[in-house]
PAVONU-672640 format. One record per residue: x, y, z of N, C-alpha, C in turn. Coordinates in pm, whole numbers, plus 50000, padded with zeros to 5 digits. Example, Ala and Ser with C-alpha at 12.3 -4.5 7.8 and 13.67 -1.06 7.14 Angstrom:
2
513194943150780512304955050780513204967050780 512854977550708513674989450714512905000350787 
This chain:
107
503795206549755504185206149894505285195949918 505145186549875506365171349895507665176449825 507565184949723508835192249696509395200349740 508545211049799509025227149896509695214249998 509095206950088509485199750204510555191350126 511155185450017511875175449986511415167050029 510065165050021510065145950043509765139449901 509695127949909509055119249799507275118849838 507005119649723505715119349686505085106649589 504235096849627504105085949500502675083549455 502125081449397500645070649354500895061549279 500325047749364500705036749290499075034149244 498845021549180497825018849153497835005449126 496774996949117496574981649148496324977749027 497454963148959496384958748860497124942248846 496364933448883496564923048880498174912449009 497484925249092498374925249231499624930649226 499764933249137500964944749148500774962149168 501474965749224501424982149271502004987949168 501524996549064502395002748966502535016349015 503655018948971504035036949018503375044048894 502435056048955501885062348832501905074948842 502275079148937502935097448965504045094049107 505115103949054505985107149141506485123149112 506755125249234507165143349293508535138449362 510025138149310511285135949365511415142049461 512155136449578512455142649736513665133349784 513685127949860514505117449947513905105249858 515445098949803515235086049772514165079949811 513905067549769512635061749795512825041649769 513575037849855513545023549822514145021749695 514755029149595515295026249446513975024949343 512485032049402511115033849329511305045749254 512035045449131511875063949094511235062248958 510765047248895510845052848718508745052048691 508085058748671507095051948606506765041848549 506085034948604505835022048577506275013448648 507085014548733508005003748835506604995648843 507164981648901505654974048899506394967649015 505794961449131506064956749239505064951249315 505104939649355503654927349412503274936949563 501784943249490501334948749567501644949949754 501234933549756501744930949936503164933049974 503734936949921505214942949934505704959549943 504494961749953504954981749961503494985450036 503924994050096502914998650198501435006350120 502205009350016500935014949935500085005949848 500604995849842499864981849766498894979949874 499644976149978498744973750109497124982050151 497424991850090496435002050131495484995450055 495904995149923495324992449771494624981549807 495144973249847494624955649836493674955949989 493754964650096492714961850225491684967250177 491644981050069490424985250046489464982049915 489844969149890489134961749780488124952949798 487464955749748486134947549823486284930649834 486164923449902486464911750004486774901049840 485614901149810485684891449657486814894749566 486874909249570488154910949423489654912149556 489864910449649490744908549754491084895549743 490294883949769490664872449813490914865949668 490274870849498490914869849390492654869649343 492684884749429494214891449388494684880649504 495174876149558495574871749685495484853349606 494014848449584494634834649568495604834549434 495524845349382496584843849216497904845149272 498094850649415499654856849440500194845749498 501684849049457502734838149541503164845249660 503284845949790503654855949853505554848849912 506164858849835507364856249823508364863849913 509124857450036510314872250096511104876450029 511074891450029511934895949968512734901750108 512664899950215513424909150336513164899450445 513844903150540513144894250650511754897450755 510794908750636510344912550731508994910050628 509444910450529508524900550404507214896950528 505764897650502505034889050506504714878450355 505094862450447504984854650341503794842350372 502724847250446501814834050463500244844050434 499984836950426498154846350359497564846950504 497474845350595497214848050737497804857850789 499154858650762499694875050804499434882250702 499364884850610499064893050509497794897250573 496684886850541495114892250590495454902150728 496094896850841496044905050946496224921250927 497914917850858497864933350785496924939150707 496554933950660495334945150537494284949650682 493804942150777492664942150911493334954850930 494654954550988495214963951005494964979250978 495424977150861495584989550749494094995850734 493274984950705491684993450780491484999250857 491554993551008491185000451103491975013451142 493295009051093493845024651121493525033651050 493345033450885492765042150789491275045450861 490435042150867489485044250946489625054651099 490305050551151490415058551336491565070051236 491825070351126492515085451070491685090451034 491015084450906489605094650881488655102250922 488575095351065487395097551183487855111151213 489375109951274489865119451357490295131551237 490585126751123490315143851027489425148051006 488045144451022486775148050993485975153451067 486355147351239485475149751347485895154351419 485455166751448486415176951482485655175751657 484255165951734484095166251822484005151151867 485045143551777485315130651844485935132351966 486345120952052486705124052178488295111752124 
């Protein structure tokens, strides 16, 4: 489907706070992410993010005290307080999505 549509398609995966690229489907560029294996500090790509809010609290606050949180943009989160907010984030919205694909008599 990400190809009929031309989009990019990715799965990254978590290992020692970095987001590794481990399948890609080519579409529209993608940030300069195209090779297998790209490795990139998880809290820096939206899909790390996912990765690192849904880790259970102990192996979270592990990956997190090992990380340096470094800007790479100006939009970089670089303090472990915004980071945490974002991951809060990234829960609750993953959550109020799940709800609403599942429950077909939520209100």
């Amino acid at each position: 489907m990400a190809v009929a549509e031309r989009r990019t398609s990715y799965s990254q995966s978590l290992e020692r706070g970095l987001a590794i690229l481990s399948a890609f489907a080519p579409g529209r560029p993608l940030l300069g992410i195209s090779e297998l294996g790209s490795r990139l500090p998880a809290y820096r790509t939206s899909m790390g993010k996912v990765l690192l809010a849904f880790l259970p609290d102990d192996a979270r606050a592990a990956v997190l005290d090992a990380t340096e949180l470094v800007g790479r943009s100006p939009n970089t989160v670089t303090s472990r307080r915004g980071l945490e907010a974002d991951l809060e984030r990234v829960r609750e919205t993953e959550s109020r999505s799940t709800t609403r694909r599942w429950c077909t008599t939520c209100a």
